[in-house]
C-alpha positions in Angstrom: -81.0 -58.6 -39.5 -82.7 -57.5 -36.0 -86.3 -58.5 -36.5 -87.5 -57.4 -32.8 -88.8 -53.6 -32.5 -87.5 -53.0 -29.4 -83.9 -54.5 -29.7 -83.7 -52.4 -32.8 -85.0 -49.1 -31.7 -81.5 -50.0 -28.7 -79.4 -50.6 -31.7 -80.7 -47.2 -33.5 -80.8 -45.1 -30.7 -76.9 -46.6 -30.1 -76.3 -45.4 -33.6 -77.2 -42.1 -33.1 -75.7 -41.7 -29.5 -71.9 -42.9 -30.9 -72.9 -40.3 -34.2 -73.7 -37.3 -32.0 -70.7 -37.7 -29.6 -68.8 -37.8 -32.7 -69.9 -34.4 -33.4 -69.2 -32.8 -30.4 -65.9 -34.6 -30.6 -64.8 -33.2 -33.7 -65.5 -29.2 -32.5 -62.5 -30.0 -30.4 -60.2 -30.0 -33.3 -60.9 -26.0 -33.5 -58.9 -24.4 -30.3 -60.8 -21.3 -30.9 -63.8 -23.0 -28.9 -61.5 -23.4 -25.7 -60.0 -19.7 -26.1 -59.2 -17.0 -28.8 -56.7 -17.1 -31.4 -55.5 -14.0 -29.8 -55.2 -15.4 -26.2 -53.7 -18.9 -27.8 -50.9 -16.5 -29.9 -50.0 -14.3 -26.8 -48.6 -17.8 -25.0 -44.8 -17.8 -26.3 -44.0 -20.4 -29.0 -41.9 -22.8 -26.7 -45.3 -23.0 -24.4 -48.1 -22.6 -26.9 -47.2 -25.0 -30.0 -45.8 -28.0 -27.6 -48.9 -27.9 -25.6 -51.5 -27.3 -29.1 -49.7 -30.1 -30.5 -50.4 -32.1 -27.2 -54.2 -31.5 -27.0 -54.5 -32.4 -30.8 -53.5 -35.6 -29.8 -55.7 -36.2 -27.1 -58.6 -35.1 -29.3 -57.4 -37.1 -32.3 -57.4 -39.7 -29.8 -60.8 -39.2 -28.0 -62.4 -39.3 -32.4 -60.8 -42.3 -32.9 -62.7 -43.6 -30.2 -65.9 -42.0 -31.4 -65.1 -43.6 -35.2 -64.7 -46.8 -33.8 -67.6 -46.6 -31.5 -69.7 -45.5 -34.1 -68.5 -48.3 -36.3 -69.6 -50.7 -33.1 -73.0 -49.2 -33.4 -74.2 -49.9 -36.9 -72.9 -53.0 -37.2 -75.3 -53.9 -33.8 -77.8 -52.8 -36.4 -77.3 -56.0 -37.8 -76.6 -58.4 -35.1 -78.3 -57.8 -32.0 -75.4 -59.8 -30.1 -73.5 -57.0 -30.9 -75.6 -54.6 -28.9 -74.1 -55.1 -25.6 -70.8 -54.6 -26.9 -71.5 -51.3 -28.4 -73.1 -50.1 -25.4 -70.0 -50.3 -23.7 -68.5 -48.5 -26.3 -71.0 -45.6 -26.0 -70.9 -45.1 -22.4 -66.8 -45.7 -22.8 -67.0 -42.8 -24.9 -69.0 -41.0 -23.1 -66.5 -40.8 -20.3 -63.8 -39.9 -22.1 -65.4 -37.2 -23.7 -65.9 -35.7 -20.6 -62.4 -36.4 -19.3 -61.0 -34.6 -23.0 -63.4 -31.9 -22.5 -62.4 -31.0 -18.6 -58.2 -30.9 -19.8 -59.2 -28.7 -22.8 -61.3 -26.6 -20.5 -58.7 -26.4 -17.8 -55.9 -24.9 -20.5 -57.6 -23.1 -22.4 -59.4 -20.9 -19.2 -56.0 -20.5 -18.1 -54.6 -19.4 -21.9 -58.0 -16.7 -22.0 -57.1 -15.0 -18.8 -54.5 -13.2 -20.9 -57.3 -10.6 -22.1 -55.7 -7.6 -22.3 -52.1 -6.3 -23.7 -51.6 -5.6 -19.1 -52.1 -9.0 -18.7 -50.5 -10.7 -21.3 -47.7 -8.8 -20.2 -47.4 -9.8 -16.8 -48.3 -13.6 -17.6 -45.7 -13.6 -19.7 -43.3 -12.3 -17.2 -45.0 -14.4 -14.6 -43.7 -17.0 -17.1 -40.1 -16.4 -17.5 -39.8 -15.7 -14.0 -41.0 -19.4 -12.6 -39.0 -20.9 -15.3 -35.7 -19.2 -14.5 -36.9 -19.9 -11.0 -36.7 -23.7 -11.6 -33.7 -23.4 -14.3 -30.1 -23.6 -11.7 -31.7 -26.4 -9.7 -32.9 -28.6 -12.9 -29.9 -28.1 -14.5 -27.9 -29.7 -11.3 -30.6 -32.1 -11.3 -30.1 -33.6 -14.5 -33.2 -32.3 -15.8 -34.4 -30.8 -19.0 -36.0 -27.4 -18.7 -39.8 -27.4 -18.0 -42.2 -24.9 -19.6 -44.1 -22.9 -17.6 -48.0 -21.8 -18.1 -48.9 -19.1 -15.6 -52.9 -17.8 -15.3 -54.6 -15.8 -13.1 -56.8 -16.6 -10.8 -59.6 -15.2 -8.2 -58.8 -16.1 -4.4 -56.0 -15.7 -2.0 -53.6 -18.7 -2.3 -52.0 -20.3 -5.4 -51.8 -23.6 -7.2 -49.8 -25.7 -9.6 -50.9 -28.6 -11.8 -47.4 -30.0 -12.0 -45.5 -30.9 -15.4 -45.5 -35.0 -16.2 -48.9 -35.4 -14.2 -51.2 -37.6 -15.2 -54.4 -35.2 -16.7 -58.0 -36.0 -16.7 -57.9 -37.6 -20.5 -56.7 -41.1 -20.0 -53.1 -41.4 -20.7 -52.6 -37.9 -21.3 -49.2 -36.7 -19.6 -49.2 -32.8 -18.8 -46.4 -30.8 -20.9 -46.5 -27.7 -18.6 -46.6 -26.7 -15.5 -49.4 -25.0 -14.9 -49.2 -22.2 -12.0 -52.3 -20.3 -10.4 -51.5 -17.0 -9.6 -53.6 -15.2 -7.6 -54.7 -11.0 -8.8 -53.5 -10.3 -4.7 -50.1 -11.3 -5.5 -49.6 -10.8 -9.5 -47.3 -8.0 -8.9 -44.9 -9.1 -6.1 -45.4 -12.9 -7.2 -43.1 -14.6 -4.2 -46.1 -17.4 -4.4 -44.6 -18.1 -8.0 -41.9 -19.4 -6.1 -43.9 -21.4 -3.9 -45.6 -23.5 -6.7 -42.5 -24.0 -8.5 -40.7 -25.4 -5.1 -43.4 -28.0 -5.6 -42.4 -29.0 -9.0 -38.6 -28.8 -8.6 -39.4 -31.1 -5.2 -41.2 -33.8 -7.3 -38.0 -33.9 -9.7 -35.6 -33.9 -7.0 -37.0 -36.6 -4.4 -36.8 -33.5 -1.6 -40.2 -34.1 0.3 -39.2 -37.8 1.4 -35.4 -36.3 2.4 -37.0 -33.4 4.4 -39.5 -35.5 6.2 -36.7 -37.7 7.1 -34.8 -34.6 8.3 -37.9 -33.1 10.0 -38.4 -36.5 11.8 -34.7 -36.5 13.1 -35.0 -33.0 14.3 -38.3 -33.9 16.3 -37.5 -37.8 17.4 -37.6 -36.4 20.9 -41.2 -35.2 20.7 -43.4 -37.6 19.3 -46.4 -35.7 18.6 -44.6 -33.1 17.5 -43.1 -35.4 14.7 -46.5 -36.3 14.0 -47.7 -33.2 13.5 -44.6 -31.6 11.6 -44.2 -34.6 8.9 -46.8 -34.2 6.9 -46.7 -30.6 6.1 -43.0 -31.5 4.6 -43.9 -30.7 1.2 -45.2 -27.3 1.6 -42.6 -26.5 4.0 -40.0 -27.6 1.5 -41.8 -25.3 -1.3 -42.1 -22.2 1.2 -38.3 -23.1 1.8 -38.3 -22.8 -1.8 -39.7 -19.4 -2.0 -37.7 -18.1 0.8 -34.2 -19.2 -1.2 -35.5 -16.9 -4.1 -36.9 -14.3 -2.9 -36.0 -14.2 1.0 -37.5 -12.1 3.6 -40.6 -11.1 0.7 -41.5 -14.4 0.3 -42.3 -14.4 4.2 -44.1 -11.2 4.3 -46.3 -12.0 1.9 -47.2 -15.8 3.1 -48.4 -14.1 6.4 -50.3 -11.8 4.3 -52.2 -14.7 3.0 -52.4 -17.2 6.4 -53.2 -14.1 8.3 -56.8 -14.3 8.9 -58.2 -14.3 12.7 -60.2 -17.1 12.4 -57.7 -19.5 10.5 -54.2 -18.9 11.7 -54.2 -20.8 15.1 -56.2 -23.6 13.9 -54.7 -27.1 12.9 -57.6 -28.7 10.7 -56.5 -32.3 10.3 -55.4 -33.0 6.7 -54.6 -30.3 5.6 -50.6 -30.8 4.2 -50.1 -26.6 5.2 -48.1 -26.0 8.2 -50.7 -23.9 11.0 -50.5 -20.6 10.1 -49.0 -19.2 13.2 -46.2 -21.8 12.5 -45.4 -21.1 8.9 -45.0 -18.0 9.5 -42.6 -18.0 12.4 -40.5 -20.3 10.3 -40.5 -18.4 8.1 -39.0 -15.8 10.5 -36.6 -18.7 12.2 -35.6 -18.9 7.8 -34.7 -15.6 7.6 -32.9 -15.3 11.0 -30.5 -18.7 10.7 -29.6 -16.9 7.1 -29.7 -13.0 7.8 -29.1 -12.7 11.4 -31.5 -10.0 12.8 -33.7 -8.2 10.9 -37.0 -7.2 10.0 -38.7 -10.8 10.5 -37.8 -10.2 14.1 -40.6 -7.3 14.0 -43.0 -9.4 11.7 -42.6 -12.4 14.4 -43.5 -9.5 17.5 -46.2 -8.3 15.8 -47.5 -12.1 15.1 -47.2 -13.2 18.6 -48.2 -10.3 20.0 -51.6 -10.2 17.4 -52.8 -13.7 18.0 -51.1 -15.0 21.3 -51.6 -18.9 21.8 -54.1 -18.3 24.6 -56.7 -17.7 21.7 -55.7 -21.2 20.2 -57.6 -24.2 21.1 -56.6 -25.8 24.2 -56.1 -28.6 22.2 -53.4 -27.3 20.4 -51.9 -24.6 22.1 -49.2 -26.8 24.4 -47.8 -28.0 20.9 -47.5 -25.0 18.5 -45.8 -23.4 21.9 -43.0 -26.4 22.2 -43.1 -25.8 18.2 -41.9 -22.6 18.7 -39.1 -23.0 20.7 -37.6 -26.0 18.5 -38.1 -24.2 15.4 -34.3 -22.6 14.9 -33.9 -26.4 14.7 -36.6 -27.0 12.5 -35.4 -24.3 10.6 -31.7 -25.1 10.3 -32.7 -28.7 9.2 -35.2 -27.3 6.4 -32.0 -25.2 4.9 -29.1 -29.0 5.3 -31.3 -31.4 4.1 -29.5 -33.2 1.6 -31.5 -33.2 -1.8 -31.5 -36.6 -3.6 -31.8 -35.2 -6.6 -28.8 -33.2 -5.9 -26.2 -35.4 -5.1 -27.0 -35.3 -1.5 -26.4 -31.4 -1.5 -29.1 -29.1 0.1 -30.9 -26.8 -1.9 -29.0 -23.9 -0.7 -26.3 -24.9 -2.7 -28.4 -24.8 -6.1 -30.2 -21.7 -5.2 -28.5 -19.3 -2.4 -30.4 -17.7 0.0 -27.6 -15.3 0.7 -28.4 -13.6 -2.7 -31.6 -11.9 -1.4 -30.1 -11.0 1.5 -30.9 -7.4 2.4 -27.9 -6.1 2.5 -27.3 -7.8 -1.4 -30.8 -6.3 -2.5 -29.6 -3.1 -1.6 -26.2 -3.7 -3.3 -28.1 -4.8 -6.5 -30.1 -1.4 -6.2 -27.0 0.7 -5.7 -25.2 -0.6 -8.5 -28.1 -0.9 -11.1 -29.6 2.6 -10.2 -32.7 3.6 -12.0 -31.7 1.1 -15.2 -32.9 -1.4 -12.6 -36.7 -1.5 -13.7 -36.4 -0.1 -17.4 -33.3 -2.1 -18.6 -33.9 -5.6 -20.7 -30.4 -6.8 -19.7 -31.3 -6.3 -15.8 -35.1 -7.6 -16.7 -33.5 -10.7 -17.9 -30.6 -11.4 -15.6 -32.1 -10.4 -12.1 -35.7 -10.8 -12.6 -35.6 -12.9 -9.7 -33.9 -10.4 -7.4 -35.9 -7.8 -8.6 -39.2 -9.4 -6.8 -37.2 -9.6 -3.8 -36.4 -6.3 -4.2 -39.9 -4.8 -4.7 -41.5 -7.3 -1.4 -38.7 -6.6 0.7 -39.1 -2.7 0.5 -42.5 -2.9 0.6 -43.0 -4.6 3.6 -40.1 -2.9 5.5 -41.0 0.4 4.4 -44.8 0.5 4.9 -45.6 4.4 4.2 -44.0 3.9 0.7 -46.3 0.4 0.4 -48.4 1.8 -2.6 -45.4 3.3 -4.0 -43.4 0.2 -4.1 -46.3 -1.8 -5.5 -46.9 0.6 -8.4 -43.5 0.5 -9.4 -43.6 -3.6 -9.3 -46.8 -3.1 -11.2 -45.4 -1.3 -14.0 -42.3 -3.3 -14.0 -44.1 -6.8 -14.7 -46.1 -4.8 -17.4 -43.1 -4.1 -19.2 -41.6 -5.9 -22.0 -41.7 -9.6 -20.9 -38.1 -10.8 -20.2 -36.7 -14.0 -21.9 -37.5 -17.2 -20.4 
């Protein structure tokens, strides 16, 4: 029995730290506090109940803890050399209640952006779209299917909290991946695309391959293979993109790296190509592909709106010597041999030549208006359709709002299968 006052006003106030984190703790076991029953039911059953059942475990965990902890603390009450070991329990759990709270947090803001019967809609053909976008190469990559939790977000660029992280809860693997989607580009999503490049190049092995490609392309210009390396893994994603959804998924990144005061500038660190760059590849993409074409008037009117005299002095001499290698730069992004793929590029998996404008309009022709009401068409060229919908809205600007309204109401229809 403690006998000092001090030492057992310590073990007490222990006691009733390990009881009250407890507590709070257990209020995790109700996902209503996180989000609504409503929002949590309008996630479809192959996303919602796998990931549920995988916070329940990291809560169930994280109470353990608190038991035991608690445990810790009342027998201290007794034996003041306990003490210091159940202080190390409380501040233990102390952190990990934090670490449970943030993962709960993140999912269930991203499960209550679905607010409305309009938004549930299009999340959950925001859904199905990034998983069919992922299915072909997976499938070739050995690779089980991986469920996809789309939200929507405020800003201009999206994100992805790839599948079979690690998550802020100690030894808590994420189940999903979890894809940002930005209100800017919720109805012509070709950023979708994007963030699941980044998961299907995790899978695959693709970043190391394409930086080994990129550095052969650029042995004879050694800055410019320092410079160009490290932006491999968004330039395989955008490469990603551009397979699905083509000359749309260019368009639309310029619509977002556009900005005066950004897209000459080469902050150090920062794994995105330079604006100016990312976009002309994206150009270079479409023209090793399609031949001429549209991107040859996107590229004119990028050049001709920020010419490299504005760039920094600094960096001018290498985004120009950029430019005229990137055909090469280009070409090597479309052969590099995917691990992951038997050594096959990722053309082969998911072929460019499919958005093609000429096959868009093909696609349109044949389907007629049954393209954006029918579920069979919904389901089997989802995909397409997005590439459809950018690539006449950016080629056709005086039916912009048109084109956009119809994409609108299309992602608000009856969500496809996944």
């Amino acid at each position: 029995m403690i006998t000092d006052a001090a030492t057992r006003a310590v073990a007490a106030d222990l006691e009733r730290q390990s009881a009250r984190w407890l507590a709070a703790a257990s209020t995790f076991l109700d996902a209503e506090e996180f989000a609504s029953e409503p929002a949590w039911r309008s996630v479809e059953l192959y996303i919602g109940m796998p990931l549920r059942r995988h916070l329940k475990l990291i809560v169930d965990e994280l109470i353990d803890i608190a038991r035991a902890t608690v445990a810790l603390t009342r027998a201290a009450r007794r034996d003041a050399l306990a003490i210091p070991e159940a202080m190390r329990a409380v501040q233990n759990l102390r952190r990990r209640y934090s670490q449970v709270e943030t993962t709960l947090d993140f999912f269930g803001d991203a499960v209550s952006t679905r607010t409305s019967p309009q938004l549930r809609a299009t999340l959950q053909s925001l859904d199905a779209l990034a998983a069919a976008g992922m299915e072909a190469v997976l499938g070739q990559a050995g690779h089980p299917p991986i469920p996809v939790l789309t939200y929507i977000d405020k800003g201009m660029g999206a994100s992805i909290l790839r599948a079979d992280i690690r998550l802020w809860a100690p030894g808590s693997i994420n189940p999903v991946a979890a894809i940002k989607v930005v209100r800017f580009h919720a109805y012509l999503p070709t950023s979708l695309f994007h963030e699941v490049g980044h998961q299907v190049a995790a899978v695959t092995g693709w970043v190391p391959a394409l930086q080994a490609s990129l550095g052969r392309v650029l042995a004879p210009d050694p800055e410019l293979r320092t410079m160009w390396l490290p932006w491999a893994s968004e330039i395989a994603a955008d490469v990603f993109a551009f397979c699905h959804t083509g000359y749309a998924s260019v368009a639309a990144l310029y619509d977002v790296v556009g900005d005066a005061r950004t897209i000459l500038r080469w902050p150090i660190g920062d794994p995105h190509p330079v604006g100016w760059l990312r976009t002309l590849l994206g150009c270079a993409l479409c023209r090793g592909v399609y031949g001429r074409g549209p991107w040859d008037d996107l590229e004119a009117a990028v050049v001709t709106a920020f010419p490299l005299r504005r760039a920094d002095p600094t960096v001018r001499a290498l985004l120009d010597r950029s430019r005229r290698r990137m055909p090469a730069i280009a070409a090597a992004c479309l052969a590099t041999a995917v691990p992951g793929l038997a050594g096959r590029p990722i053309t082969t998996a998911v072929d460019p030549r499919r958005v093609a404008p000429a096959a868009l309009a093909e696609l349109e022709r044949s389907a007629g208006p049954a393209l954006w009401t029918s579920p069979h068409w919904r389901r089997t060229e989802g995909i397409r359709i997005v590439a459809l919908t950018g690539l006449r809205e950016a080629e056709r600007p005086d039916e912009a709002s048109a084109w956009i309204a119809r994409a609108r109401d299309w992602m608000t229809a009856t969500p496809m299968a996944a």
